[in-house]
DRENFI-193181 format. One record per residue (C-alpha): residue number from 1; x, y, z. Coordinates in nm, 3 decimals. Layout:
N
+-----+---------+---------+---------+
|   k |       x |       y |       z |
+-----+---------+---------+---------+
| NUM |       X |       Y |       Z |
...
+-----+---------+---------+---------+
This chain:
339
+-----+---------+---------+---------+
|   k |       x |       y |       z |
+-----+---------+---------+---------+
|   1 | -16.377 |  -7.103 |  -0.375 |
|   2 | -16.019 |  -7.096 |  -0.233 |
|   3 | -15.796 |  -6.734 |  -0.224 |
|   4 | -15.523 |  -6.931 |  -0.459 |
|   5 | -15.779 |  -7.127 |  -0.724 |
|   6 | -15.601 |  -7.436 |  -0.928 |
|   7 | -15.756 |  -7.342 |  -1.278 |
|   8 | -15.737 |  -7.570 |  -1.570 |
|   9 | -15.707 |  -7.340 |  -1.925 |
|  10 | -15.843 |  -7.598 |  -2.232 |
|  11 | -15.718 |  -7.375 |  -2.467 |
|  12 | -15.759 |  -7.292 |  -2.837 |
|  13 | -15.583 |  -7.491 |  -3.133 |
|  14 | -15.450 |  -7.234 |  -3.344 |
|  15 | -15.198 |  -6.970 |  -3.283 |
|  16 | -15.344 |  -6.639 |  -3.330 |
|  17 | -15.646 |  -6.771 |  -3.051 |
|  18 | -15.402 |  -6.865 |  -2.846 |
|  19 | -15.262 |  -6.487 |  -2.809 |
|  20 | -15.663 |  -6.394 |  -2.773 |
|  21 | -15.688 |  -6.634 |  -2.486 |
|  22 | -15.416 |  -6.426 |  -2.308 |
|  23 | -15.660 |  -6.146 |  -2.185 |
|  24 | -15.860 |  -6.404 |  -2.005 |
|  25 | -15.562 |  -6.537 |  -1.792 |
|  26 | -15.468 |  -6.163 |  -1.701 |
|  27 | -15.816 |  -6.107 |  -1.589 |
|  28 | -15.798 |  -6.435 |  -1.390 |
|  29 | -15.486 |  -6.326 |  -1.221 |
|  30 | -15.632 |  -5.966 |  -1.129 |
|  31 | -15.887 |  -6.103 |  -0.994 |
|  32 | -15.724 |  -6.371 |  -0.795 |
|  33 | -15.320 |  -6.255 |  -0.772 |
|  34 | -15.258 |  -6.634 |  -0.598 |
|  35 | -15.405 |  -6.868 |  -0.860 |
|  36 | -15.224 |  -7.074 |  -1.050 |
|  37 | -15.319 |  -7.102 |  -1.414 |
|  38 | -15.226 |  -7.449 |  -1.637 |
|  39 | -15.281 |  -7.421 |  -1.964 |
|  40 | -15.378 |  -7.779 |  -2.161 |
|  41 | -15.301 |  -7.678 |  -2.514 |
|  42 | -15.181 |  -7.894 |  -2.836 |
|  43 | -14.767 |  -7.933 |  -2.837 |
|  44 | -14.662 |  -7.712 |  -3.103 |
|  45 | -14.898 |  -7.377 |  -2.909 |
|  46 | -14.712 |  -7.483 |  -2.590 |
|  47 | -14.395 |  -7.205 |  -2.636 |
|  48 | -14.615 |  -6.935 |  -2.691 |
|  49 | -14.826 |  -6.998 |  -2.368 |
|  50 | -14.494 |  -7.060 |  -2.183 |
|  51 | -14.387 |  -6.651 |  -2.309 |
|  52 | -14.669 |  -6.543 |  -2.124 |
|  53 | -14.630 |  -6.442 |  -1.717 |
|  54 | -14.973 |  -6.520 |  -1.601 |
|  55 | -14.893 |  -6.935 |  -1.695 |
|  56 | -14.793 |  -7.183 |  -1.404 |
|  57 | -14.757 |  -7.538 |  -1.583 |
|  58 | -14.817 |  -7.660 |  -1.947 |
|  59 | -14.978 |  -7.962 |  -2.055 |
|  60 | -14.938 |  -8.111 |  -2.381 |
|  61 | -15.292 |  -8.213 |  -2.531 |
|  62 | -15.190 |  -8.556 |  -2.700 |
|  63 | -15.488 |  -8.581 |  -2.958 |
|  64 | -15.537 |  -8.516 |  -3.325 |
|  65 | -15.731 |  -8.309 |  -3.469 |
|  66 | -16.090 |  -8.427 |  -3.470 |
|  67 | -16.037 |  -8.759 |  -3.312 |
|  68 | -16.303 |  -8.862 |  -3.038 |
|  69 | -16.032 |  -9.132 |  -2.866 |
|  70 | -16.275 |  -9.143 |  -2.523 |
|  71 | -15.984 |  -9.371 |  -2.335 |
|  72 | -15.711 |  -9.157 |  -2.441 |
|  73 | -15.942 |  -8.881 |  -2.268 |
|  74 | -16.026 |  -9.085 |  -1.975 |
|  75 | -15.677 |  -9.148 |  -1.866 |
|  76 | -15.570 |  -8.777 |  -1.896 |
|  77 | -15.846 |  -8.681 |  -1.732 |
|  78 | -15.762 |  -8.952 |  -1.444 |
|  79 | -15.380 |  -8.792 |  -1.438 |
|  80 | -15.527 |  -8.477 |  -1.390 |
|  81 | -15.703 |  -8.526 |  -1.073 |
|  82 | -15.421 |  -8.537 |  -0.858 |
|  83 | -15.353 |  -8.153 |  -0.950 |
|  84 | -15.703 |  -8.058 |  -0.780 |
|  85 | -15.860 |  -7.801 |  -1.010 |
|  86 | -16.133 |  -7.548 |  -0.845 |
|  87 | -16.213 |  -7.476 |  -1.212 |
|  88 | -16.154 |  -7.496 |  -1.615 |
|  89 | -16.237 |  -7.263 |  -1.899 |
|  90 | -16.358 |  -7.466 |  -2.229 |
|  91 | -16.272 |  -7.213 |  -2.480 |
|  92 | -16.305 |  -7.423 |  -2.806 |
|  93 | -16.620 |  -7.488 |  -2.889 |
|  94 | -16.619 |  -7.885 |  -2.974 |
|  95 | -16.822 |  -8.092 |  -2.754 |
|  96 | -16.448 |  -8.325 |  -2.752 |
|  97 | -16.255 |  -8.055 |  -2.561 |
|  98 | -16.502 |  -8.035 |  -2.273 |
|  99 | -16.482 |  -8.409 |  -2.181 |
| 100 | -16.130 |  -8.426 |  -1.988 |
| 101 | -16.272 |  -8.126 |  -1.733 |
| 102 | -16.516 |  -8.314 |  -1.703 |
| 103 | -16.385 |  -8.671 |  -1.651 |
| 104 | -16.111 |  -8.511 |  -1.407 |
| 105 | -16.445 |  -8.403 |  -1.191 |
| 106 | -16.313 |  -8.042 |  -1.187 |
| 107 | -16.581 |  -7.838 |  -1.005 |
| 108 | -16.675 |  -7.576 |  -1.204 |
| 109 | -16.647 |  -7.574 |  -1.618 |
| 110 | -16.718 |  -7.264 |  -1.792 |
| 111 | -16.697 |  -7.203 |  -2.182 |
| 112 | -16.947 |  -7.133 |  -2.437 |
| 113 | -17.252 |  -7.361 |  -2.552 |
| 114 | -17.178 |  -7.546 |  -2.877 |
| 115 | -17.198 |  -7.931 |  -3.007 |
| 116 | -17.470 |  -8.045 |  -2.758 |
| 117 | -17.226 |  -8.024 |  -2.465 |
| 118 | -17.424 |  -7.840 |  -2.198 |
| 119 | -17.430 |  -8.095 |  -1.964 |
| 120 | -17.054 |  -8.137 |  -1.967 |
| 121 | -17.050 |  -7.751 |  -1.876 |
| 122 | -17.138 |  -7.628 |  -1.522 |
| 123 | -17.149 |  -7.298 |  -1.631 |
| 124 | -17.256 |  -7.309 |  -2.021 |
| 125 | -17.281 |  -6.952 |  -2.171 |
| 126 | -17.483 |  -6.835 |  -2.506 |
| 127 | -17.286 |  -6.603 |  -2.691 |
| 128 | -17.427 |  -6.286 |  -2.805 |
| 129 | -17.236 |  -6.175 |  -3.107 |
| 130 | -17.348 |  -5.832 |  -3.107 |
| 131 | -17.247 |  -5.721 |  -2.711 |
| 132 | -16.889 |  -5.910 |  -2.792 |
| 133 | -16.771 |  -5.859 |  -3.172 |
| 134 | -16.467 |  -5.916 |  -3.099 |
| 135 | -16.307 |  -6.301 |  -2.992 |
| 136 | -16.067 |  -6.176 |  -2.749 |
| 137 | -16.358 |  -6.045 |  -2.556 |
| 138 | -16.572 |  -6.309 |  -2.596 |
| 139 | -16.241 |  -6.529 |  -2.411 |
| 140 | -16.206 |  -6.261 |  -2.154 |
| 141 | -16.563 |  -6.237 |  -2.086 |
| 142 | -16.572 |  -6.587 |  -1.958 |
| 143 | -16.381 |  -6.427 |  -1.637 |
| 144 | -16.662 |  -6.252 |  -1.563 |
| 145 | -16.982 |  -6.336 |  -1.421 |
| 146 | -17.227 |  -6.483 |  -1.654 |
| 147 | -17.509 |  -6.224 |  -1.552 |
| 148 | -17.246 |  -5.962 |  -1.591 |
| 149 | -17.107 |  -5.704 |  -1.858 |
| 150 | -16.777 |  -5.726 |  -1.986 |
| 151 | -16.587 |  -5.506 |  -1.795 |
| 152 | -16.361 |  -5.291 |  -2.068 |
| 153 | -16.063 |  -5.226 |  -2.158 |
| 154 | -15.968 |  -5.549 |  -2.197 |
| 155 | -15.581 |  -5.636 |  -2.109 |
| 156 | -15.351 |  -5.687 |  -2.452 |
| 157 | -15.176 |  -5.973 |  -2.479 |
| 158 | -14.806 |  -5.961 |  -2.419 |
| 159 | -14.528 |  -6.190 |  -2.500 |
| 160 | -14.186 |  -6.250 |  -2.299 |
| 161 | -13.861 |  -6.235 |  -2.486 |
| 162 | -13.467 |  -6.137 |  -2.380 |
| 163 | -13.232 |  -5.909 |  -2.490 |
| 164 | -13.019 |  -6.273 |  -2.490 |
| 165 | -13.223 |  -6.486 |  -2.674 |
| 166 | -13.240 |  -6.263 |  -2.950 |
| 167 | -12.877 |  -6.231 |  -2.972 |
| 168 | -12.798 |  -6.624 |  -2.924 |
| 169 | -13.051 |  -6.675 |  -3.201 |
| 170 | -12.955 |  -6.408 |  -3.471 |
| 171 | -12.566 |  -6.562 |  -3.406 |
| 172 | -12.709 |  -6.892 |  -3.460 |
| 173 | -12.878 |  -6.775 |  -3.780 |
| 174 | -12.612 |  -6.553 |  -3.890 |
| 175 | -12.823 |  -6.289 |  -3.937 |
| 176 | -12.701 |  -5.941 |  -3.864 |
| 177 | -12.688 |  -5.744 |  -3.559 |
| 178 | -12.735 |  -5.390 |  -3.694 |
| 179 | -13.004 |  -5.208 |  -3.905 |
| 180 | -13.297 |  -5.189 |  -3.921 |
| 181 | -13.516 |  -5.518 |  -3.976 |
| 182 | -13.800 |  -5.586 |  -4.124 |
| 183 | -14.030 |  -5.922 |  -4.077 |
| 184 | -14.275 |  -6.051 |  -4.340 |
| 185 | -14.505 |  -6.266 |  -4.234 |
| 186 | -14.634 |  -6.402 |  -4.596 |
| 187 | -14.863 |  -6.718 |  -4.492 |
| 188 | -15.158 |  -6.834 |  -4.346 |
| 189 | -15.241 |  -7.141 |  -4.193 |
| 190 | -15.589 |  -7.112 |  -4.268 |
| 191 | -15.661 |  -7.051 |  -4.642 |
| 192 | -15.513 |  -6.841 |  -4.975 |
| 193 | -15.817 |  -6.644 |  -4.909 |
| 194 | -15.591 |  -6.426 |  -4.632 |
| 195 | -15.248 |  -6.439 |  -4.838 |
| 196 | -15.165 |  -6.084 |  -5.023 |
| 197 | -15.012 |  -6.184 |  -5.337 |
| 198 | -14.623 |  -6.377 |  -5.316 |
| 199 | -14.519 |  -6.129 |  -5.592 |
| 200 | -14.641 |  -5.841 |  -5.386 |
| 201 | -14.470 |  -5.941 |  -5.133 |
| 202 | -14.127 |  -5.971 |  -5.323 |
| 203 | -14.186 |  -5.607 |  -5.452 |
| 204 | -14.207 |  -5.486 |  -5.085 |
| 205 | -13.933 |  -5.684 |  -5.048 |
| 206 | -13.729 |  -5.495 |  -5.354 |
| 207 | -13.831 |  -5.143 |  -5.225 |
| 208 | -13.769 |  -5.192 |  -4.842 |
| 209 | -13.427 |  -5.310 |  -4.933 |
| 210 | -13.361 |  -5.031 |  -5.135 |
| 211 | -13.425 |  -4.837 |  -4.822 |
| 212 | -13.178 |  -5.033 |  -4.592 |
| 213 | -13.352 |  -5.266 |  -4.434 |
| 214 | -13.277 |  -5.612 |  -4.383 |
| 215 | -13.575 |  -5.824 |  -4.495 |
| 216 | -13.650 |  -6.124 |  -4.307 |
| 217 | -13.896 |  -6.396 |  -4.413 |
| 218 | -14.043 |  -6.587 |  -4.133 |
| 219 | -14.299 |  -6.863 |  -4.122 |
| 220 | -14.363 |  -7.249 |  -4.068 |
| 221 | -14.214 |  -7.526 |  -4.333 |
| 222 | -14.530 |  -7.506 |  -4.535 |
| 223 | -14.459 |  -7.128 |  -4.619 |
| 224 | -14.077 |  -7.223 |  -4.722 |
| 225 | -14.194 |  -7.210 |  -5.076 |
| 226 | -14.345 |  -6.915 |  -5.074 |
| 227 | -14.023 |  -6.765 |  -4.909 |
| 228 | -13.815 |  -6.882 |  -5.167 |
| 229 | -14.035 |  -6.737 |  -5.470 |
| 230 | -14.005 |  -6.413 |  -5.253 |
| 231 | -13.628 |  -6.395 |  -5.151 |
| 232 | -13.633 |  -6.466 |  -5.576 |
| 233 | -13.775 |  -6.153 |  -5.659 |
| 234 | -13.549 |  -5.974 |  -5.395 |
| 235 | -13.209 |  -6.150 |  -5.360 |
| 236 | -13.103 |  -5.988 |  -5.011 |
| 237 | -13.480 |  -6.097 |  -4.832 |
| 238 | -13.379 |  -6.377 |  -4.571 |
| 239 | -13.582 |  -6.721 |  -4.652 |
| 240 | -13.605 |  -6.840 |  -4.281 |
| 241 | -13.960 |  -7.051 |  -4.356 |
| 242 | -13.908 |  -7.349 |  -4.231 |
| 243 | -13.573 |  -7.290 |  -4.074 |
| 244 | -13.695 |  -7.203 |  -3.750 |
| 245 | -13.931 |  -7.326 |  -3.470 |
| 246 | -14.230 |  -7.137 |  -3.379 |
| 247 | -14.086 |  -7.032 |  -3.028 |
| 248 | -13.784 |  -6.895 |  -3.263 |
| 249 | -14.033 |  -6.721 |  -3.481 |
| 250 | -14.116 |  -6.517 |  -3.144 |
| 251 | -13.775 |  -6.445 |  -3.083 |
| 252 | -13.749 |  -6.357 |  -3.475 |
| 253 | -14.030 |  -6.087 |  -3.436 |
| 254 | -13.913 |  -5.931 |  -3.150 |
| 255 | -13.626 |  -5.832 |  -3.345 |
| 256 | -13.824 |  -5.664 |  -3.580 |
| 257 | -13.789 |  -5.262 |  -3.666 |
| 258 | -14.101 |  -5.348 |  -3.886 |
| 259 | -14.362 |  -5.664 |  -3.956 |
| 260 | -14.572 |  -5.710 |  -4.243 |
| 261 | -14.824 |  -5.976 |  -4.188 |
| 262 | -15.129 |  -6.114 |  -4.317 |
| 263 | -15.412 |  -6.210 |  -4.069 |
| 264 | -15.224 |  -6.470 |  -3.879 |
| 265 | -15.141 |  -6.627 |  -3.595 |
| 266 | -14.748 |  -6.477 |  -3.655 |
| 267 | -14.953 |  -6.131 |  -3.672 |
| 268 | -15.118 |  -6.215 |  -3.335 |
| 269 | -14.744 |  -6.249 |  -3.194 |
| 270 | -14.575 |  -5.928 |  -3.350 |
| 271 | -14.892 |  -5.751 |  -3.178 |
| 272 | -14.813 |  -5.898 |  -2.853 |
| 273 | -14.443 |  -5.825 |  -2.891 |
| 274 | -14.578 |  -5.424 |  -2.935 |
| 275 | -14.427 |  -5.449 |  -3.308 |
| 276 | -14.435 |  -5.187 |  -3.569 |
| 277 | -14.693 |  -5.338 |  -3.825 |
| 278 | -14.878 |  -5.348 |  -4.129 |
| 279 | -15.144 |  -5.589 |  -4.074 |
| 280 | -15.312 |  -5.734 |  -4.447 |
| 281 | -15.655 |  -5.807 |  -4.440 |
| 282 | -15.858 |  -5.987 |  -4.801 |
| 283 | -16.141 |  -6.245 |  -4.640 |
| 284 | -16.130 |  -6.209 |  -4.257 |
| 285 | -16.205 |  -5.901 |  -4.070 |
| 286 | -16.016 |  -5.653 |  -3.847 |
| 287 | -16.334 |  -5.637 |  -3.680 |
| 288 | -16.333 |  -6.007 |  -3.510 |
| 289 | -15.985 |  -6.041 |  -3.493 |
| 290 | -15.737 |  -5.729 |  -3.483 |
| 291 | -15.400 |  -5.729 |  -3.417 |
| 292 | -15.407 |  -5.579 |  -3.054 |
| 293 | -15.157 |  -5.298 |  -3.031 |
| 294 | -15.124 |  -4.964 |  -3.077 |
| 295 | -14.794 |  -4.985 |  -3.313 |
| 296 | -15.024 |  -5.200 |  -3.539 |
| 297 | -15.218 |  -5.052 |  -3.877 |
| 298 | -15.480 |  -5.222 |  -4.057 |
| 299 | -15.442 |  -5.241 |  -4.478 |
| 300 | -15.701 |  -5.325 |  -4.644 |
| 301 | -15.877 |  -5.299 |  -4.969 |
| 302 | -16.309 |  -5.296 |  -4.987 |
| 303 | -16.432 |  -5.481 |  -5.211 |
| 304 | -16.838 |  -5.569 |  -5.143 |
| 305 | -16.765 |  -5.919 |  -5.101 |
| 306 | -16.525 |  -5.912 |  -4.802 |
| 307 | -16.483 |  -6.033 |  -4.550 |
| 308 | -16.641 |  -6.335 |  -4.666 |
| 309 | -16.461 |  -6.566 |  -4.416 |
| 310 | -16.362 |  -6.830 |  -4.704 |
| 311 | -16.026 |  -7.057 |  -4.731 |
| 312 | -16.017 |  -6.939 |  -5.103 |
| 313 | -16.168 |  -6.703 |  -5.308 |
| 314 | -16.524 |  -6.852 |  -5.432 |
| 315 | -16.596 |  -6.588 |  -5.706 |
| 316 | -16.184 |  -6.667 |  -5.811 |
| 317 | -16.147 |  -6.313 |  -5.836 |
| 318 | -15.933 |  -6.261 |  -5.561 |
| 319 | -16.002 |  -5.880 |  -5.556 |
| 320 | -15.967 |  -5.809 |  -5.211 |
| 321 | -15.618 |  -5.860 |  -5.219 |
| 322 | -15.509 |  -5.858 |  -5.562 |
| 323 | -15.637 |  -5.488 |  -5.564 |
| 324 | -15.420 |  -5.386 |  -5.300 |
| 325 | -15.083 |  -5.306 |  -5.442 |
| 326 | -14.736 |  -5.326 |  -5.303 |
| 327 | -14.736 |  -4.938 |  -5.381 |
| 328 | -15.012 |  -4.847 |  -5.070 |
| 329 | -14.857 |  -5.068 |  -4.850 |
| 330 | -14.522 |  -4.887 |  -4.877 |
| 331 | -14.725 |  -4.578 |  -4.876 |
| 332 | -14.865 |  -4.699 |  -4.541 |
| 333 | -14.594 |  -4.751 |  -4.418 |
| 334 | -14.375 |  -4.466 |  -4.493 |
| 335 | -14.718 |  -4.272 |  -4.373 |
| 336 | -14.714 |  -4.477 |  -4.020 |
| 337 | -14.366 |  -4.549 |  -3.955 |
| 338 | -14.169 |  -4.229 |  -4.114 |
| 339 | -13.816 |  -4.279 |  -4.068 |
+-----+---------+---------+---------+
């Protein structure tokens, strides 16, 4: 293997994986300062790998999600070549993403068994959920040898952003330069099942506000709804759901005093901007996929049938979040973050 490896990074399709795929490209880099790391990633997760310092080139991923399109492979694949890879880490786990490594005849291919794909992998790994609970080590993991332990602590992920950008984009927003701000992050791309409650979220709103700080709402178009039944409850929150791209939702968070977030990818970036954060848990678990910082506090409310994993509640009872009122979170938070 050459002193300055040409690795290809197949990387994950949804944002909060993406920030958990960061601690394998630091290892990669410690242990080879010279490499050069591409990242192959679907368009929209492209900003976020191009905030992070260990990245050389990104490469747009042109198919949908689910669809097979073999030729469409073949001929990015064929492109590829001419970049020479020594190596590529598979880390979804669809027997689709490990065909362009190997149509591009890239050496070595390492990621995790799953969908029949074996063959396609030169180095296919069986997971064992117990030694790695958590998913960013099971990513980082794959920089180690397969016959090896993970070597802890693993890295954090960590997110560029200027002092500049944040002031071009607050001016372009005409949002305000002083106070204290805080971020909610109120969807999830995944399911209802990891939402707190909208009307929890606009009493936050009410009491933060009453305490001076600027609320800001921040997610994708499909959460501009739920902004705008929150900034209803609380006439001073910012709606800025939809207004925004998701490399301006970085830049958004980094301005943050404060984020409170459901299990998300957005929580995934406030942790790797080393935000001050509640982090909401109902049906996933803080136990497979924290928010990675030391500035970041995990809320949530037992119930015995969480986490159960689900897009929405299958006993429609909702307790895991509906039982966790706006009243502890501010208590959390005045406990965490006393001003």
């Amino acid at each position: 293997m050459s002193a300055r490896p040409r690795i290809l990074i197949v990387a994950p399709s949804w944002v909060g994986d993406a920030l958990l795929s960061q601690p394998l490209l630091t290892r990669l880099k410690q242990q080879s300062p010279q490499s050069r790391i591409d990242i192959l990633a679907p368009g929209w997760a492209l900003p976020i790998f191009r905030r992070m310092p260990e990245v050389g080139e990104t490469l747009e991923s042109p198919f949908a999600h689910g669809e097979l399109a073999l030729g469409k492979r073949w001929r990015l694949a064929r492109s590829l070549r001419a970049n020479g890879y020594d190596r590529a880490y598979v880390l979804p786990n669809s027997l689709k993403s490990a065909l362009v490594p190997m149509f591009a005849g890239i050496p070595e291919r390492i990621g995790f068994v799953g969908e029949w794909r074996q063959r396609l992998l030169t180095d296919a790994r069986r997971l064992d959920e117990r030694a790695l609970p958590l998913m960013v080590e099971r990513f980082a993991w794959l920089a180690d040898r397969a016959d090896a332990a993970l070597t802890r602590p693993v890295p954090r992920p960590q997110l560029r952003v200027t002092e500049a950008e944040s002031a071009q984009l607050r001016q372009r927003l005409g949002l305000s330069a002083g106070g204290r701000v805080a971020c909610f992050c109120p969807g999830a791309e995944y399911g209802p099942a990891k939402r707190w409650p909208t009307q929890y979220f606009g009493d936050l709103a009410q009491r933060l506000s009453a305490e001076a700080y600027a609320v800001w709402l921040v997610g994708s178009a499909k959460e501009r709804d739920i902004g705008d039944a929150i900034s209803g409850n609380c006439a001073s929150a910012v709606n800025l759901c939809g207004r925004t791209t998701l490399d301006d939702a970085v830049v958004l968070l980094s301005c943050a005093d404060l984020v409170v977030s459901n299990d998300s990818g957005l929580m995934h970036v406030a942790a790797a901007l080393d935000r001050q954060m509640i982090a909401l848990y109902g049906s996933s678990s803080p136990y497979f996929t924290p928010p990675l910082s030391g500035r970041a506090h995990v809320v949530k409310h037992e119930v015995p049938c969480s986490p159960c994993f689900q897009r929405v509640c299958p006993l429609k009872h909702f307790d895991c979040m509906m039982k966790l009122a706006p009243s502890r979170v501010l208590d959390e938070i005045h406990r965490h973050f006393p001003t």
